[in-house]
C-alpha positions in Angstrom: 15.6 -26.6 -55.2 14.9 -22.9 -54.4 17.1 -20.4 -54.6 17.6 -17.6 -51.9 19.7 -14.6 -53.0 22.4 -13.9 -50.7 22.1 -9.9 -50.9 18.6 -10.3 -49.2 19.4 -12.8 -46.4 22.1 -10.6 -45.8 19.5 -7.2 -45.5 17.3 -9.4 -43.6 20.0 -10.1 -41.5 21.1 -6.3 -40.8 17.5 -5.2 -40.2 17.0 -7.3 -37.4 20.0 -7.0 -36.1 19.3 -3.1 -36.0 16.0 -3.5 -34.6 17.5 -5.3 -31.4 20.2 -2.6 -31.2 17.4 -0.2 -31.2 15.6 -2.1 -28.6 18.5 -2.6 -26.0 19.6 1.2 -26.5 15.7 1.8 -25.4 16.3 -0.2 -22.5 19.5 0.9 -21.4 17.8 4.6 -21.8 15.1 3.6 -19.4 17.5 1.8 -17.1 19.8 4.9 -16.6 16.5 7.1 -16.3 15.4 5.4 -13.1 18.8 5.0 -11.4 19.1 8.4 -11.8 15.6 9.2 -10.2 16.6 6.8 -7.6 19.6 8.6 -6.7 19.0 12.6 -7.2 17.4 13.8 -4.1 14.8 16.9 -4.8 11.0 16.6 -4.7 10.9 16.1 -8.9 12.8 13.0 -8.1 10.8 12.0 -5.3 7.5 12.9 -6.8 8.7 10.6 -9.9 9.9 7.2 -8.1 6.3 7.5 -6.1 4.9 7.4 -9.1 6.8 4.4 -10.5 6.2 2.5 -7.4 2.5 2.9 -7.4 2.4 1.7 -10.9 4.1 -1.7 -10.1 2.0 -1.8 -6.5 -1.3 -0.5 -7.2 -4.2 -3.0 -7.4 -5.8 -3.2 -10.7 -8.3 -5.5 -9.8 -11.1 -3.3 -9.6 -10.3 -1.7 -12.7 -10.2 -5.2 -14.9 -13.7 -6.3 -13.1 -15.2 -2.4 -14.8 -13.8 -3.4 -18.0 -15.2 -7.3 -18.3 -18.4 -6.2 -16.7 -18.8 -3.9 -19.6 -18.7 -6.5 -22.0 -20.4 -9.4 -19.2 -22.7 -8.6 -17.1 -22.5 -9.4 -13.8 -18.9 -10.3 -13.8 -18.6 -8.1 -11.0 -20.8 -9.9 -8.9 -19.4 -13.3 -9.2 -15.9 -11.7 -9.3 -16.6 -10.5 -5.8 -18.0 -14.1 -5.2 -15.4 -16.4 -6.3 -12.0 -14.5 -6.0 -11.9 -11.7 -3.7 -13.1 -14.1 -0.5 -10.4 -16.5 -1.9 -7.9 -13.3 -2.0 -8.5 -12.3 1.7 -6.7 -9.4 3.6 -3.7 -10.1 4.6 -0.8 -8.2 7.2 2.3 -9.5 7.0 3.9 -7.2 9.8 2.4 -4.8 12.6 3.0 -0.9 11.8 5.8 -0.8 14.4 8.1 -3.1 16.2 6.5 -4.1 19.6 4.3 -5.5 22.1 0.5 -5.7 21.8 -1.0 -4.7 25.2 -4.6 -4.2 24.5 -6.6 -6.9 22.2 -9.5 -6.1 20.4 -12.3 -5.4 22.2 -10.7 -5.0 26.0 -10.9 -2.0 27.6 -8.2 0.2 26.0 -8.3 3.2 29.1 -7.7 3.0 32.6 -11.4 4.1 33.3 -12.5 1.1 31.7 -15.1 3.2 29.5 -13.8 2.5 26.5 -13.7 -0.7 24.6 -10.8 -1.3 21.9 -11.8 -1.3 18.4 -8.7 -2.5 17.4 -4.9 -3.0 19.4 -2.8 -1.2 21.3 1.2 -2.0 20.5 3.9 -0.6 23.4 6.5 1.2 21.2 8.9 4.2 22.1 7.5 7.7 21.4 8.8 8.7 17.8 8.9 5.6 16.5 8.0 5.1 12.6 4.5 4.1 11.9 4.4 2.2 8.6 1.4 2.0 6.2 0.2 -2.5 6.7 -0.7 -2.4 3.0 -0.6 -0.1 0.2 -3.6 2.3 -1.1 -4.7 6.2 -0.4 -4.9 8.6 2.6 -8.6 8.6 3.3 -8.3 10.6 6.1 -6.3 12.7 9.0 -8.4 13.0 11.9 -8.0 14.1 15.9 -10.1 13.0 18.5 -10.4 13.1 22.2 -9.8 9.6 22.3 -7.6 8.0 19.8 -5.7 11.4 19.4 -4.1 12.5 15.9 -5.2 9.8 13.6 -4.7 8.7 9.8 -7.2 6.6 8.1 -5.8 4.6 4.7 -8.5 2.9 2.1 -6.6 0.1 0.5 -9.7 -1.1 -1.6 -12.1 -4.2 -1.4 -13.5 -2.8 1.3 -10.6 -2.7 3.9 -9.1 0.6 5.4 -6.7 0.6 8.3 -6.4 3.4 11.1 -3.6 4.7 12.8 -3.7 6.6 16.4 -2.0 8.2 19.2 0.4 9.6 16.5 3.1 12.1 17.7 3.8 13.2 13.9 2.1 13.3 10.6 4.3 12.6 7.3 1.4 12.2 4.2 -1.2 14.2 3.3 -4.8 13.5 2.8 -5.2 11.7 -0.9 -1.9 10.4 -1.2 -1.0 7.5 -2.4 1.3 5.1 -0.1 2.3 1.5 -0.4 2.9 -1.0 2.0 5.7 -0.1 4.5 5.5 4.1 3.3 6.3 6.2 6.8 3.4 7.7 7.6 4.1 9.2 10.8 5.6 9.4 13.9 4.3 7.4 17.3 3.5 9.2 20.4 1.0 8.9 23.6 -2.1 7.7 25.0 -4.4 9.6 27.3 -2.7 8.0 30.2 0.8 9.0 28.5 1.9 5.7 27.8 4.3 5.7 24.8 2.2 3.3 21.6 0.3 3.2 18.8 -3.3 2.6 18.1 -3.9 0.4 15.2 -7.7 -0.9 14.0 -8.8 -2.6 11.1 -12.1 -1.9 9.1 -14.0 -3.5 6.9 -16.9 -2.5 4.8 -16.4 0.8 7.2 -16.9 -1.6 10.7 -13.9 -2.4 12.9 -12.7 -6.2 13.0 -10.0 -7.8 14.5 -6.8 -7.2 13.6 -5.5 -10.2 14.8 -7.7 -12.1 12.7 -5.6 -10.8 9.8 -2.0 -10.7 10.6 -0.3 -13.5 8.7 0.3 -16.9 11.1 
């Protein structure tokens, strides 16, 4: 029968019982950190929870395919194959609240000269415009047509555009995730209060409707 001396079960004891004390004080630490962060207003604060939120949202797909395809060739390939047709785009809401009165490709102006690359949604002037998906200002643009535009790459080939917008509130190369303000709404040529909102892929427009979640 073996012996076990009681002075060493009792160490062993201690030690892990100070190594899960350590552990939850480690925890609690971080837990008070980010309530803090989440409740100070200043731009430290701010600049911090963005952070922390693009950690938990970003997509590190393409980052895992670079890694295996180092070590496999041609992962990448059949990656792009296999799972990203299985993990198609997908918009769960509209960037505002309200009704689509142009469809993709109708005429989207009274002079009937210009076809709709994407919809037109009937929404009060001001009203937040909110970011279908997360990933990275691409672009601010302003055209004749479409007005004061922003243009967002969220990777695997997608980017979304938003136009007719009264107010800009990112900056080119920012990161945003899914539902970040990213302006205000404001008016067509014909000054009708909406929003302008097309879907790319692989840099051509497609139907948005095509992609909004049944």
């Amino acid at each position: 029968m073996s012996y076990q001396n009681p002075y060493y079960k009792n160490k062993n004891d201690n030690s892990y019982l100070k190594r899960l004390s350590l552990q939850l004080l480690i925890v609690l630490i971080i837990m008070l950190f980010l309530l803090i962060i989440k409740f100070v207003n200043n731009d430290v604060a701010s600049t911090i929870n963005m952070r922390i939120k693009d950690s938990f949202y970003k997509d590190y797909t393409n980052e895992t395919v670079e890694v295996f395809n180092t070590f496999i060739p041609n992962t990448k390939d059949v990656f792009n194959k296999i799972i990203i047709k299985k993990n198609e785009f997908i918009i769960d809401s509209l960037p505002v609240e309200g009704k689509i009165t142009t469809h993709f490709g109708e005429n989207i102006e009274a002079n009937k000269k210009y076809n709709s690359n994407g919809i037109k949604i009937e929404v009060a002037e001001g009203s937040e415009v909110k970011s279908v998906y997360s990933g990275k200002v691409e672009r601010i643009d302003y055209d004749d047509q479409l007005g004061v535009s922003i243009i967002i790459n969220h990777g695997n080939n997608f980017k979304s555009r938003y136009g007719y917008l009264s107010d800009i509130k990112v900056s080119e190369g920012e990161n945003v995730t899914k539902g970040t303000v990213i302006g205000l709404s404001g008016k067509d040529n014909s000054s009708k209060s909406c929003l302008y909102f097309e879907l790319l892929k692989n840099d051509e427009p497609v139907n948005v409707e095509e992609y909004m979640k049944k």
